[in-house]
C-alpha positions in Angstrom: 1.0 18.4 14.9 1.5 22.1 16.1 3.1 22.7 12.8 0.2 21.5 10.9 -2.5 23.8 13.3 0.0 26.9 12.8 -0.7 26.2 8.5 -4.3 25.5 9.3 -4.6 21.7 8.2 -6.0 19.1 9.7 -4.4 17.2 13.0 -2.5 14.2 12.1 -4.7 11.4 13.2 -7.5 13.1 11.3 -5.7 12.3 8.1 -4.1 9.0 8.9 -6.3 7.8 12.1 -6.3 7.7 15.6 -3.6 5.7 17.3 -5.9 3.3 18.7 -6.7 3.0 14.9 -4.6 -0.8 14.3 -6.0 -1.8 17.2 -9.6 -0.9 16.0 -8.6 -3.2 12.7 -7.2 -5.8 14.2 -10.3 -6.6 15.9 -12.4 -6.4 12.9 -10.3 -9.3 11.9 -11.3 -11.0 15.2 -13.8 -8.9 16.5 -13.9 -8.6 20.8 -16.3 -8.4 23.4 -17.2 -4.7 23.9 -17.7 -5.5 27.5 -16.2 -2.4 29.5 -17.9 0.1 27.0 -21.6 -1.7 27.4 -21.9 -1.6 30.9 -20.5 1.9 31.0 -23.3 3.1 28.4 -26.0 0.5 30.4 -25.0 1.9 33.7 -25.4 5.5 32.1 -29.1 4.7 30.4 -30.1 3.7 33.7 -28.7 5.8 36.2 -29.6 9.0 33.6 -33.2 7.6 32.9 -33.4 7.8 36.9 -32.8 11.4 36.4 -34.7 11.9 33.1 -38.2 10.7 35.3 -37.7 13.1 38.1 -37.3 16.1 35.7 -40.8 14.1 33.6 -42.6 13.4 36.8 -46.2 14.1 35.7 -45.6 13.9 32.2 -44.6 10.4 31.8 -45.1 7.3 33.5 -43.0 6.2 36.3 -40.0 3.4 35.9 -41.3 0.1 36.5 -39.7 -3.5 36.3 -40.9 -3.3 33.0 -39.3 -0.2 31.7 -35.8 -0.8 33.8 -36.2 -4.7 31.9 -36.7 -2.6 28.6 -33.3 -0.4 29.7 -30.8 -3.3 30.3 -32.1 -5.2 27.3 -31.2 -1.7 24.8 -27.9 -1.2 26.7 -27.0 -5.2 26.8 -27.9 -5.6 23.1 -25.2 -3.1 22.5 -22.4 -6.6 23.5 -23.1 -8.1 20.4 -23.1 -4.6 18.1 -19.1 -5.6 16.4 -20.6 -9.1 15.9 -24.1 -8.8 14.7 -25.2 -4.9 13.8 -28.0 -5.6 11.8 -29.8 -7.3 14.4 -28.5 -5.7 17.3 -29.9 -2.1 15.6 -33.2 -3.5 14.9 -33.6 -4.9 18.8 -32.4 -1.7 19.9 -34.7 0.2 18.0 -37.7 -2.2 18.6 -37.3 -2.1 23.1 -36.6 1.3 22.6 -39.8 1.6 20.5 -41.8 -0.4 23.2 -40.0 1.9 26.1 -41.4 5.0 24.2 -44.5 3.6 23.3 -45.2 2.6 27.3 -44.8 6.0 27.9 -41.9 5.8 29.7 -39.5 9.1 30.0 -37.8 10.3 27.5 -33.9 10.4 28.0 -30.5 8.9 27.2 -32.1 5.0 26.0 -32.0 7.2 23.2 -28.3 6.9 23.2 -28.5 2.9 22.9 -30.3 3.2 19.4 -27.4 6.2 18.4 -24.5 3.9 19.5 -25.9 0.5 17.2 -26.6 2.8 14.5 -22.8 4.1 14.0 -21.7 0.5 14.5 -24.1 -0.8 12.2 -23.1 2.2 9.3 -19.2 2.0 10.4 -19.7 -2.0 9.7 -21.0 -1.4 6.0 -24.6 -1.8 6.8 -25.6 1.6 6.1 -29.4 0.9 4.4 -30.0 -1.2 7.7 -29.3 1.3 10.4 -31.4 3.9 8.2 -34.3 1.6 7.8 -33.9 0.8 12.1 -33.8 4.6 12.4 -36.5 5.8 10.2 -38.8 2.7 12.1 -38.0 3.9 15.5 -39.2 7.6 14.2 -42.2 6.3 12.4 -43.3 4.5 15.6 -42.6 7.4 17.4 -44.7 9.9 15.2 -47.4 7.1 15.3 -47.7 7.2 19.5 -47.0 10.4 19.4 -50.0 11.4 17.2 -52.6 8.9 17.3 -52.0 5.7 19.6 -51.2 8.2 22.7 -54.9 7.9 23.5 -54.9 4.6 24.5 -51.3 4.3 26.3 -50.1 5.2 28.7 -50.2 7.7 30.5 -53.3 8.8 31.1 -54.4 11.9 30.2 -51.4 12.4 27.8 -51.8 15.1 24.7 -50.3 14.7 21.2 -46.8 15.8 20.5 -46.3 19.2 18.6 -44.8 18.6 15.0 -42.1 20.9 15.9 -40.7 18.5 18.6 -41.1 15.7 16.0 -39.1 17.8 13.5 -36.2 18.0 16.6 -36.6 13.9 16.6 -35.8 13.5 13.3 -33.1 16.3 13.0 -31.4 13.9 15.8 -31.8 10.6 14.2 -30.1 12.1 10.3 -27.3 13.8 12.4 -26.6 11.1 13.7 -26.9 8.9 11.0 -24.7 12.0 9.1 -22.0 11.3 12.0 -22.4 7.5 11.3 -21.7 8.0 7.3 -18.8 10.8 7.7 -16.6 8.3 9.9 -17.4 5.3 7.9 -15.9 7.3 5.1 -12.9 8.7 7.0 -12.3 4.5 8.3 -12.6 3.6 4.8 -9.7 6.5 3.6 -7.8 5.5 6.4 -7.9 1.4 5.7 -7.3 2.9 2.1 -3.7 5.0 3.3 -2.6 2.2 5.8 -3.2 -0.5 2.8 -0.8 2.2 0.6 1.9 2.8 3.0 2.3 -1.1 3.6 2.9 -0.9 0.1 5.1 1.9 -0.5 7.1 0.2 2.4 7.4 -3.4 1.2 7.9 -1.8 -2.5 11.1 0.9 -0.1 12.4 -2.5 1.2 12.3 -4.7 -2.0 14.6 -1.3 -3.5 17.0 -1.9 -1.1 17.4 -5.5 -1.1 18.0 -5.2 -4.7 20.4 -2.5 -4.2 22.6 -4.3 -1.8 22.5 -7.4 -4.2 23.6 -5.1 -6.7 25.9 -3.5 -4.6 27.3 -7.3 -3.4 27.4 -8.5 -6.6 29.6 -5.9 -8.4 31.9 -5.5 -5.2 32.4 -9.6 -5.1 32.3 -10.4 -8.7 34.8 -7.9 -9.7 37.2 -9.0 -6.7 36.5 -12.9 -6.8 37.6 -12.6 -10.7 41.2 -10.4 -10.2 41.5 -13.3 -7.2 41.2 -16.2 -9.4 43.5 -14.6 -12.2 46.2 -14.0 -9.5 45.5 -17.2 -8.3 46.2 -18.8 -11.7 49.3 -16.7 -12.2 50.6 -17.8 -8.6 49.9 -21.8 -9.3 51.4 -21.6 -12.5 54.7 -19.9 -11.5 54.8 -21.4 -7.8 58.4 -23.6 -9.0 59.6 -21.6 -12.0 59.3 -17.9 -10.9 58.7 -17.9 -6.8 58.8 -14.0 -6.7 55.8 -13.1 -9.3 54.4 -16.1 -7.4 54.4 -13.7 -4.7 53.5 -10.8 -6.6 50.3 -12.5 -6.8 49.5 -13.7 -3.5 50.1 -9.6 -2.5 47.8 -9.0 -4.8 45.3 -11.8 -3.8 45.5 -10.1 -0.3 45.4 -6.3 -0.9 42.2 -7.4 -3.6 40.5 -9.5 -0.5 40.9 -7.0 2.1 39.2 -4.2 -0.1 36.7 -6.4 -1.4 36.0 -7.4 2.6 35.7 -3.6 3.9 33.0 -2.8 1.0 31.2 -6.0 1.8 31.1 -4.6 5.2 30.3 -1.1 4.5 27.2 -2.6 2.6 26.0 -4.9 5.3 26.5 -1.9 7.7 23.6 -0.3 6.0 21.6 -3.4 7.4 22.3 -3.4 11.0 21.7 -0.1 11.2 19.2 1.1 8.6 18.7 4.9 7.7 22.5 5.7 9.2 25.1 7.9 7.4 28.0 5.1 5.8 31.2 5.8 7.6 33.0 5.4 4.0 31.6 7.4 1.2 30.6 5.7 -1.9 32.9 4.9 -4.9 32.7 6.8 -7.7 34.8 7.8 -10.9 37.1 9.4 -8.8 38.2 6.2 -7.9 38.9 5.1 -11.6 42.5 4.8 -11.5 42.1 2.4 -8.6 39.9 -0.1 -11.5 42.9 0.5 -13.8 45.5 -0.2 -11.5 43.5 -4.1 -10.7 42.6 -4.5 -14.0 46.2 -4.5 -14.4 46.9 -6.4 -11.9 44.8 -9.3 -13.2 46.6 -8.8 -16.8 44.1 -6.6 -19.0 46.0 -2.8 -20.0 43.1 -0.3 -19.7 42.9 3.5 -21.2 40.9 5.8 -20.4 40.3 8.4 -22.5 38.3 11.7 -21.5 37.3 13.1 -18.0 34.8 12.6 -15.6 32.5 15.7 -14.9 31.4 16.2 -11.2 28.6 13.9 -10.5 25.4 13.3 -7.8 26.6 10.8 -5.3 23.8 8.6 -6.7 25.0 8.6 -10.5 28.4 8.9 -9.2 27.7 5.8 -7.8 26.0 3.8 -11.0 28.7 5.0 -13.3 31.5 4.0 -11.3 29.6 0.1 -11.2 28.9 -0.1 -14.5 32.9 0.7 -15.7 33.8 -2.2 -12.5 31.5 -4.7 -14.4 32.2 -3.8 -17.7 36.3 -4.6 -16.8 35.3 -7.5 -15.2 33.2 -9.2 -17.7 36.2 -8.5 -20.0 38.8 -10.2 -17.3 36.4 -13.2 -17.4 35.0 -13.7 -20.3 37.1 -12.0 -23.3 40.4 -13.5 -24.6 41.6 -9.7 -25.3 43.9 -8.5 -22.4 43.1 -5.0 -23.7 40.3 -2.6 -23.0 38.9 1.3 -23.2 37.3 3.4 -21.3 35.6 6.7 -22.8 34.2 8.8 -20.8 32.5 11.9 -22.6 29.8 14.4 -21.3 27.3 17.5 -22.2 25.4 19.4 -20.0 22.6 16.8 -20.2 24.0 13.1 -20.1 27.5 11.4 -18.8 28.0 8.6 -21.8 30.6 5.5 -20.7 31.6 3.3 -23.4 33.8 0.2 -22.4 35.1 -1.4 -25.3 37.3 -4.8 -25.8 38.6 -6.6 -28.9 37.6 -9.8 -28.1 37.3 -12.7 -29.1 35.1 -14.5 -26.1 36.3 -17.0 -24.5 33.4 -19.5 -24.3 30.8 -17.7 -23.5 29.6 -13.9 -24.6 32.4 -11.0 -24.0 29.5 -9.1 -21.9 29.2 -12.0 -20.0 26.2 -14.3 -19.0 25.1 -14.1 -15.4 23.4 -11.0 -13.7 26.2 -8.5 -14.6 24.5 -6.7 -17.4 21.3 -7.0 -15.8 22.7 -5.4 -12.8 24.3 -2.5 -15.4 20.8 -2.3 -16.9 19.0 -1.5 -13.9 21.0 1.0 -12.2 21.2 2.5 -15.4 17.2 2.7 -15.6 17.0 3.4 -12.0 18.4 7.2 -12.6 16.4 7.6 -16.4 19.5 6.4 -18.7 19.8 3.5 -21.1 22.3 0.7 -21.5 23.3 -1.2 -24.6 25.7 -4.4 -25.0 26.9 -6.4 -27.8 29.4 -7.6 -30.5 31.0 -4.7 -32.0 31.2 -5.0 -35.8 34.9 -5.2 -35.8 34.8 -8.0 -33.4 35.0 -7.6 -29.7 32.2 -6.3 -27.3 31.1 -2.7 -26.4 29.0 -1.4 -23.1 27.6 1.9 -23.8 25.9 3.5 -20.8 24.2 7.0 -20.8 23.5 8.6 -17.3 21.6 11.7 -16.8 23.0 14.5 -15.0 19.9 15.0 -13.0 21.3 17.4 -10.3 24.1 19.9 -10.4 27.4 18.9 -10.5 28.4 20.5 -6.8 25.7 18.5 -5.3 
């Protein structure tokens, strides 16, 4: 808030609301008893109207039963003003009118018709508390002016225009007050309605990240597993030591896939903190290689990868871990490439295999390309799968370079 008063703008609760603000809506939505703030403004009219008489006396009639009657009923109106406005500024207006008119003193019973006028304009009901208003001053300017002779008190002169221009300078400044915070509660419903949004739309993009993120780490490791598994069933009795070649690898291929599981679940227990492992990326390419071989596909890679942002880094890295996988599970070729080629502009990937599939599509048929396809969109770039015309099955993936490669 300093910072924004040393540039000049406006304090923060003028641009997103008070604090009490939710509170305020909450009990539009179950609107409660205004009961401490109407007896403080009904002890107030009274106790001030005390006052306003002694500095009157000789002007205006004295406080009766009558007037003091005419005093609670303005402040007490004022219990129902969340509930009912309409009415309640209408039967302010009207005992205010019939104080006034009894030639009671003027003073803060003024204040009773103010307060149901900004309720009633804050509420909606804006032609309501200006008809209430202009009928209280049209009442007044008729006493004021003509019916003064025969009320009370006696002896009483008509009021000068000028103090009736005062009146009504009061009653639109108020009513301007009324209308300038209706507008401001009405931006401020509009910007709390907005960043519920952005935050539901902020937490629907992170679930789907972590299912992304889940879905490439387990799918990628569940399918070497169940290769290795295969391999180790099948030469359990006839060769015991590849057997146990692939239990090691079973285990080593577990215990990674278990620590990125829990690096990505760590970003839900504590939202917003720094991972304590950095993100995989290309760098980690030879790592895919090296389990892709293990699960009995031969990859080569051909070109470099260009220093990335963590963030494409990231997508690129994914997309080449699904790409292999879909081969493992779905293609009969035990042979794949990876080409990795770059300008200043765009990182392309193209995975390709020779196929043929094995029952299903060589891209595979769950949520793997979807997955690719989304990542890919999420930083501007495109994906496209299919058949190759040669046979097999290509994933080509272009990634903009949307931040310089040291960041």
């Amino acid at each position: 808030m300093d910072e924004q008063r040393a540039r000049g703008g406006p304090p923060q609760w003028w641009r997103h609301g008070p604090p009490w603000w939710e509170r305020w809506g909450e009990g539009e939505r179950a609107p409660r008893w205004p009961w401490r703030s109407t007896v403080a403004v009904t002890v107030f009219v009274l106790v001030g109207s005390n006052f306003a008489a002694h500095g009157q006396e000789g002007e205006r009639a004295d406080l009766d039963l009558f007037a003091r009657v005419l005093l609670l009923v303005a402040g007490g109106l004022l219990l129902w003003r969340k509930r009912y406005p309409v009415p309640v500024v209408f039967g302010t207006a009207g005992a205010v009118m019939l104080y006034l008119g009894a030639g009671y003193p003027y003073g803060p019973v003024l204040f009773t018709v103010a307060l149901a006028c900004f309720s009633a304009i804050v509420a909606g009901h804006r032609w309501a508390a200006w008809a209430a208003m202009g009928t209280l001053w049209a009442g007044h300017v008729l006493v004021a002016h003509w019916l003064y002779q025969w009320l009370p008190p006696s002896g009483d002169s008509a009021v000068s225009w000028g103090e009736e221009i005062v009146v009504a300078t009061w009653v639109v400044a108020i009513a301007a007050v009324s209308e300038l915070f209706r507008v401001r509660r009405e931006q401020w419903a509009r910007e709390r309605a907005e960043r519920a949004e952005a935050a539901r739309r902020r937490a629907d993009e992170e679930r789907l990240r972590i299912a992304q993120e889940l879905h490439d780490v387990l799918a990628h490791s569940i399918s070497v597993i169940n290769v290795q598994a295969g391999v180790g069933l099948a030469l359990l009795d006839s060769d015991p030591e590849q057997a146990r070649t692939a239990l090691t690898t079973i285990k080593d291929q577990s215990k990674e896939a278990l620590g990125e599981v829990r690096q990505v679940l760590d970003t839900l227990r504590a939202p917003g903190a720094a991972p304590r492992a950095p993100a995989p990326g290309l760098d980690r390419l030879p790592e895919l290689v090296e389990q892709a071989a293990s699960a009995g596909l031969t990859v080569e890679v051909e070109g470099e990868p260009p220093r990335l942002p963590p963030g494409t880094d990231l997508a690129a890295f994914r997309i080449v871990q699904e790409a292999l996988t879909n081969v493992v599970r779905h293609s009969g070729s035990r042979h794949a490439r990876v080409h990795l080629a770059h300008d200043a502009d765009a990182l392309r990937l193209r995975v390709d295999d020779d196929g043929p599939a094995t029952g299903a599509d060589a891209g595979g048929s769950g949520n793997g390309l979807v997955g690719m396809r989304e990542r890919a969109a999420a930083l501007g770039g495109t994906i496209e799968a299919g058949p190759r015309p040669d046979g097999g099955f290509r994933v080509l993936a272009v990634l903009p370079l949307t931040a310089s490669a040291g960041t």
